[in-house]
C-alpha positions as CSV (number, residue, x, y, z in Angstrom):
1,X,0.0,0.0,0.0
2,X,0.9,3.3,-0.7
3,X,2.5,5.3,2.4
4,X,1.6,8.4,1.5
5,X,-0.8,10.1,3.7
6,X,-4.0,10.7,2.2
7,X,-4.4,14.7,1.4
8,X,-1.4,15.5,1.1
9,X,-0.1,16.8,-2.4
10,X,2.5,15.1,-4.1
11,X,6.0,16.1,-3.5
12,X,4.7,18.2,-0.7
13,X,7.6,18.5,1.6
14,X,10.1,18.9,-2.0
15,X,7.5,22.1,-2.8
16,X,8.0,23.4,0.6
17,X,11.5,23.1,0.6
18,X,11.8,24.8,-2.6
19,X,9.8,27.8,-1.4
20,X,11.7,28.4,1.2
21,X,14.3,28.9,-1.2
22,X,13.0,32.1,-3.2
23,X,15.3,34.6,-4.1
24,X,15.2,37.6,-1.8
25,X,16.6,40.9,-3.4
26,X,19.2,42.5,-1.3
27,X,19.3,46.7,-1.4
28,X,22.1,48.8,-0.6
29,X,20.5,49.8,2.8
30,X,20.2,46.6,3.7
31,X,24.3,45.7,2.9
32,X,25.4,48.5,4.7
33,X,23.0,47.8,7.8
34,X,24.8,44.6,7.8
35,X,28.2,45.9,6.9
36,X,27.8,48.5,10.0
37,X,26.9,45.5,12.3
38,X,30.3,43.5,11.6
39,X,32.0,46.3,11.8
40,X,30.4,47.5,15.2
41,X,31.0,44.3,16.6
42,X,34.8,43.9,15.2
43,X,35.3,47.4,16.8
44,X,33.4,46.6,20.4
45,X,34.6,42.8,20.8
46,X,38.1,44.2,20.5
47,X,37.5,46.8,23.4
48,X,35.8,44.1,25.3
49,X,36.9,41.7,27.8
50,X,37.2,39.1,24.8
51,X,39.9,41.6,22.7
52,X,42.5,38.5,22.7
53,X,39.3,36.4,20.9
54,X,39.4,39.3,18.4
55,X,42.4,40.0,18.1
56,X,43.4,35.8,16.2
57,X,40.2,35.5,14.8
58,X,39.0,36.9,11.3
59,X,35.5,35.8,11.6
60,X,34.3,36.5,15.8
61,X,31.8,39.7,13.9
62,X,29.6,38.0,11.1
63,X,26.2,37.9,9.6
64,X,24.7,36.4,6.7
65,X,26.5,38.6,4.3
66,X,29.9,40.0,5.9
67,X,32.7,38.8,8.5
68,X,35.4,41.0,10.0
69,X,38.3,40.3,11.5
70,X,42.1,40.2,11.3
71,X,43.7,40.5,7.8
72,X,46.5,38.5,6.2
73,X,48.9,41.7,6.8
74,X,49.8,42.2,10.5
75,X,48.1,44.6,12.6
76,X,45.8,45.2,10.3
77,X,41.7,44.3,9.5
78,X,39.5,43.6,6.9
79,X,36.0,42.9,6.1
80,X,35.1,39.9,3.4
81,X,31.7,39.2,2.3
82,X,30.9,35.6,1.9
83,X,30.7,34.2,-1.6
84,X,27.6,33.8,-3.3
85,X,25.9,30.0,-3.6
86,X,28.3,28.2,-5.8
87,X,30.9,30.7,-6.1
88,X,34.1,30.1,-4.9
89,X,35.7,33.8,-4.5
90,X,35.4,36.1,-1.6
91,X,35.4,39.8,-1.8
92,X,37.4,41.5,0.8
93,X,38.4,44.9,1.8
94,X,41.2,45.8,4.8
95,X,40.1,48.4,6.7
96,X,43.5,49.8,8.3
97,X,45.0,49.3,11.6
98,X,42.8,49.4,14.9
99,X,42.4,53.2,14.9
100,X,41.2,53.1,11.4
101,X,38.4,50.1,12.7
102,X,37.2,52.8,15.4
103,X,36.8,55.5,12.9
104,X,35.4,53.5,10.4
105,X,32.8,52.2,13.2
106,X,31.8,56.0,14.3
107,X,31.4,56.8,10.5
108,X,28.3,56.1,8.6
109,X,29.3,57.6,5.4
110,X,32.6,56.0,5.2
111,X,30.6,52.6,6.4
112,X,28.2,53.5,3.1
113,X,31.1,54.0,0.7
114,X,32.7,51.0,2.1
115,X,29.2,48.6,0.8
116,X,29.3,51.0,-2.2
117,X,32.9,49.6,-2.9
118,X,31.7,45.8,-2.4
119,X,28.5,47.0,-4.8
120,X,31.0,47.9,-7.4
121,X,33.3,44.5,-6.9
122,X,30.7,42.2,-7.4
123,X,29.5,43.8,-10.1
124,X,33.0,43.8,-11.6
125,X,33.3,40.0,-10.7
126,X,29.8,39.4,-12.9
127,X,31.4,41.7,-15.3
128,X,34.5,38.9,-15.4
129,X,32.0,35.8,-15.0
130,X,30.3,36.8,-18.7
131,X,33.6,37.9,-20.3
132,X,35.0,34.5,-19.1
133,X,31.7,32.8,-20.5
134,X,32.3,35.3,-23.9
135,X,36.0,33.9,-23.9
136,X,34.9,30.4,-23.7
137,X,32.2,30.6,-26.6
138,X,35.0,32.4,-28.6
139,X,37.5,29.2,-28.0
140,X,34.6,27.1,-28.8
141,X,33.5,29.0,-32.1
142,X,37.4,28.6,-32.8
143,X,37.7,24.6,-32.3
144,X,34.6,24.9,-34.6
145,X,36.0,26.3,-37.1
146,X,39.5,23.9,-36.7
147,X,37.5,21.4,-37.4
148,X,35.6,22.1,-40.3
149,X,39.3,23.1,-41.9
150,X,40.8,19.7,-40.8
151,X,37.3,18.1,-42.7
152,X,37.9,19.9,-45.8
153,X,42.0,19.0,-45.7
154,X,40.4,15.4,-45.1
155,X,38.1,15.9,-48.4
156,X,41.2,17.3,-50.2
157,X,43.6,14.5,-49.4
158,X,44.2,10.9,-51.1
159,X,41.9,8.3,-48.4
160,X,43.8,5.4,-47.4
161,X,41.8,2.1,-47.9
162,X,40.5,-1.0,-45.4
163,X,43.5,-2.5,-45.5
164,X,45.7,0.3,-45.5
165,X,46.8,1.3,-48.7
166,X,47.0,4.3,-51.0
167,X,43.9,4.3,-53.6
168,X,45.5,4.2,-57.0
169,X,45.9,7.2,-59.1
């Protein structure tokens, strides 16, 4: 017998999962609200009683779109926003030493300009992502056209027979 319970709609918990899943647009306020909270927390956890926790991590201050947190340089912090579903690259910006943290923390317009300059990097990574797709097609339409030479040098040249000789001539 069937186990499915009576009433209820085929593929019902697939549908549900995959409305839970809608896309949800993203504005500019709503990146630098969260940019200003990993930043606010970067700059407070590391006047806090948990400054050494801050101070060897590069991800204590994170949301869903940005962590903060020491850089690969020393002394000095940064603030990455996680990579997009299926995409393997990070964008990240350093900040400055710890003084420049505190100032960037107290200032909403350089906080704004800082999201502006993520805005523009992702657009310049889509930017990349259909060149490289442009460049591929090109290589493609290329090969394409290799081949239909090597056919017509095929056409153009003596065939060797089943058993591996010349035709005559």
């Amino acid at each position: 017998m069937d186990s499915q319970q009576p009433g209820t709609p085929m593929g019902g918990a697939d549908e549900e999962m995959y409305d839970d899943e809608e896309e949800v647009e993203v504005t500019r306020d709503d990146l630098i609200t969260a940019l200003r909270e990993v930043v606010t927390n970067l700059s407070t956890g590391l006047q806090g009683a948990d400054r050494e926790s801050y101070l060897n991590a590069d991800d204590l201050a994170q949301n869903d779109w940005f962590f903060a947190g020491i850089s690969d340089q020393p002394g000095q912090y940064a603030v990455t926003m996680w990579p997009a579903e299926g995409d393997e690259d990070m964008l990240r910006i350093d900040i400055g030493g710890e003084e420049d943290l505190q100032a960037l923390a107290s200032n909403d317009e350089q906080i704004a300009t800082l999201a502006d300059d993520f805005i523009e990097g992702l657009s310049e990574e889509d930017l990349e992502d259909d060149y490289d797709e442009d460049e591929d097609l090109d290589e493609e339409e290329e090969f394409d056209e290799d081949d239909e030479e090597d056919e017509e040098d095929l056409d153009e040249e003596d065939t060797v027979s089943n058993n591996g000789n010349l035709p005559p001539r």
